[in-house]
C-alpha positions as CSV (number, residue, x, y, z in Angstrom):
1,X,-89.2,-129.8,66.2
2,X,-88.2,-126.3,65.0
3,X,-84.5,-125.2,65.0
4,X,-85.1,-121.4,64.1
5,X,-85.3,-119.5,66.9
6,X,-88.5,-116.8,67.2
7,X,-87.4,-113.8,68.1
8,X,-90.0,-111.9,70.3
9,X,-90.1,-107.9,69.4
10,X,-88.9,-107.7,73.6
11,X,-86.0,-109.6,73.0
12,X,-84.2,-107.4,69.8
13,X,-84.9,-104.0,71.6
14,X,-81.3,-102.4,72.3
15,X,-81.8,-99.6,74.4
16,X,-79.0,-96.6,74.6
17,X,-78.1,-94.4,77.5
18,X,-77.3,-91.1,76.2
19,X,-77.7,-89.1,79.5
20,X,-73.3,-88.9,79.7
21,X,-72.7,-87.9,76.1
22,X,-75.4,-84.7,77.4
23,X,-73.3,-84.0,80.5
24,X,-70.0,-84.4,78.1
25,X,-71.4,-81.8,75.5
26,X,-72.5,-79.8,78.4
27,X,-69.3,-79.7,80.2
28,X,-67.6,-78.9,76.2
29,X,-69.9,-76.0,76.1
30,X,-69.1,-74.6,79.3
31,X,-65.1,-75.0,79.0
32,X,-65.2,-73.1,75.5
33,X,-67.2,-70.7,76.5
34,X,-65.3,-69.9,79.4
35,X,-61.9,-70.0,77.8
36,X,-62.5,-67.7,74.8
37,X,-61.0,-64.8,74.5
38,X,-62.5,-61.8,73.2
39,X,-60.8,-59.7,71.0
40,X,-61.0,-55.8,70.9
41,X,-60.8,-55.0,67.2
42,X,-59.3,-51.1,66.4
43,X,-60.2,-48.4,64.1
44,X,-60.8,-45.1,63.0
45,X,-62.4,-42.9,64.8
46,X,-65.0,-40.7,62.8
47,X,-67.2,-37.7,64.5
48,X,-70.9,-37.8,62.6
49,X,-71.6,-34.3,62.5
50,X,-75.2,-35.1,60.5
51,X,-76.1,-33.4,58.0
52,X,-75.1,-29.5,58.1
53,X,-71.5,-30.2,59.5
54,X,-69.9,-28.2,62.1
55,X,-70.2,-24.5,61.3
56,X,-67.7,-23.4,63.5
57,X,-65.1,-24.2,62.2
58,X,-64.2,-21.7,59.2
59,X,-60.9,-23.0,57.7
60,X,-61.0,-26.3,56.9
61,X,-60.4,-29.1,54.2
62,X,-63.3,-30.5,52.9
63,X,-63.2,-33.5,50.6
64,X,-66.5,-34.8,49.0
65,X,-67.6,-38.8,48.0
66,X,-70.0,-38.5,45.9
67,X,-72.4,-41.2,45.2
68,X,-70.7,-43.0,42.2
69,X,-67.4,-42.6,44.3
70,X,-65.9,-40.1,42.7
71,X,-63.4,-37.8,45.3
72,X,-63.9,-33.8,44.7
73,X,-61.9,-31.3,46.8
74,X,-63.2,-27.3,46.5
75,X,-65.6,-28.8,43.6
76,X,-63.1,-30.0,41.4
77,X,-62.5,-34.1,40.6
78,X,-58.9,-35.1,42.6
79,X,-59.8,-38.9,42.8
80,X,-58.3,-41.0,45.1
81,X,-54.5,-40.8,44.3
82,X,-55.0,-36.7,44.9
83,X,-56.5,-36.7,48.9
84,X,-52.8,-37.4,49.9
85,X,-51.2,-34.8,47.9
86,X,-54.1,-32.4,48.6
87,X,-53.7,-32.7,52.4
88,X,-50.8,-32.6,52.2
89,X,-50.3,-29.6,50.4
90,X,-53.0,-27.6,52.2
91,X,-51.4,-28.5,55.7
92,X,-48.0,-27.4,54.9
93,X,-49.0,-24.0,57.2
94,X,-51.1,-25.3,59.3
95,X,-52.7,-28.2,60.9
96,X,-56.2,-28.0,59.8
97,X,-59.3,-30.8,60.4
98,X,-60.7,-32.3,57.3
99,X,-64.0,-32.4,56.6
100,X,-65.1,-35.8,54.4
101,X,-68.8,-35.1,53.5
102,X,-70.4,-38.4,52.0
103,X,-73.3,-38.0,50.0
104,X,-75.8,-40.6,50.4
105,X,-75.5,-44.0,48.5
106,X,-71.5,-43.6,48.4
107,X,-69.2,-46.6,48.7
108,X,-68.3,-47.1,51.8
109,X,-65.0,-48.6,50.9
110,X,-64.3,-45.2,49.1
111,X,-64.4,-43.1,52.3
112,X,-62.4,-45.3,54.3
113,X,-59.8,-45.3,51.8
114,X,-60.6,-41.5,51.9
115,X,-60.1,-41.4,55.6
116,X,-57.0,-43.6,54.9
117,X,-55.1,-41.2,52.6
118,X,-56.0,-38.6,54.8
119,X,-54.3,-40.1,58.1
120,X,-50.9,-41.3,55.8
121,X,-51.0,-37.9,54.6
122,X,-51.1,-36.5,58.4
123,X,-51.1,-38.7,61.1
124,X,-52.2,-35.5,63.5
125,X,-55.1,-34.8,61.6
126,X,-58.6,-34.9,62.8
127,X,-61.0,-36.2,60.1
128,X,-64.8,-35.7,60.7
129,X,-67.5,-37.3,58.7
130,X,-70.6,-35.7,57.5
131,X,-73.3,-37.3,55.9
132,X,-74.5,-34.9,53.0
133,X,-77.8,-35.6,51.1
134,X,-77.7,-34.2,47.3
């Protein structure tokens, strides 16, 4: 007589339902997806004139990013710390647009600080972006 029991493969087979963890996860993914809200993020506004800018316009303030990210206004080097004292400066008269031509390959970091400087500067003023290739 034996006293160990044979287990039969039948017999040690443990079999899972799974089917309501699916409708759980199912139901998750349909509450959260329902309930998200979707946020709106702000920011500048830029007019891409392409590459010959706008023509039309005669008197204006043009400030160029060059490819290393260096800042010239009317071909001299101003840097970053000058766009505010240069707009600010040329707008005492008059509220003219600003021109921010970006040569290909510039940081784009650069020209939004650009466009920054240029809005602290004068809030009013209507910056327009042109993409210049040099």
């Amino acid at each position: 007589m034996s006293l160990r029991k044979t287990n039969k493969p039948d017999q040690d087979r443990i079999d899972v339902n799974i089917s309501p963890m699916i409708d759980m996860v199912f139901i998750l993914l349909i509450f959260f997806i329902v309930t998200t809200v979707f946020v709106e993020e702000k920011g500048l506004r830029a007019n891409n004139l392409g590459l010959d800018g706008d023509p039309s316009l005669t008197e204006q303030i043009k400030l160029l990013v060059s490819s290393q990210g260096q800042i010239y206004s009317e071909g001299r080097e101003i840097g970053l710390g000058g766009v505010r004292a240069t707009v600010r400066n040329r707008m005492q008269r008059d509220l003219l647009p600003v021109l921010v031509e970006v040569e290909s390959g510039a940081p784009s970091g650069i020209m939004v600080r650009v466009m920054d400087e240029v809005k602290i500067a004068e809030p009013r003023a209507a910056v327009t972006l042109s993409q210049v290739s040099r």
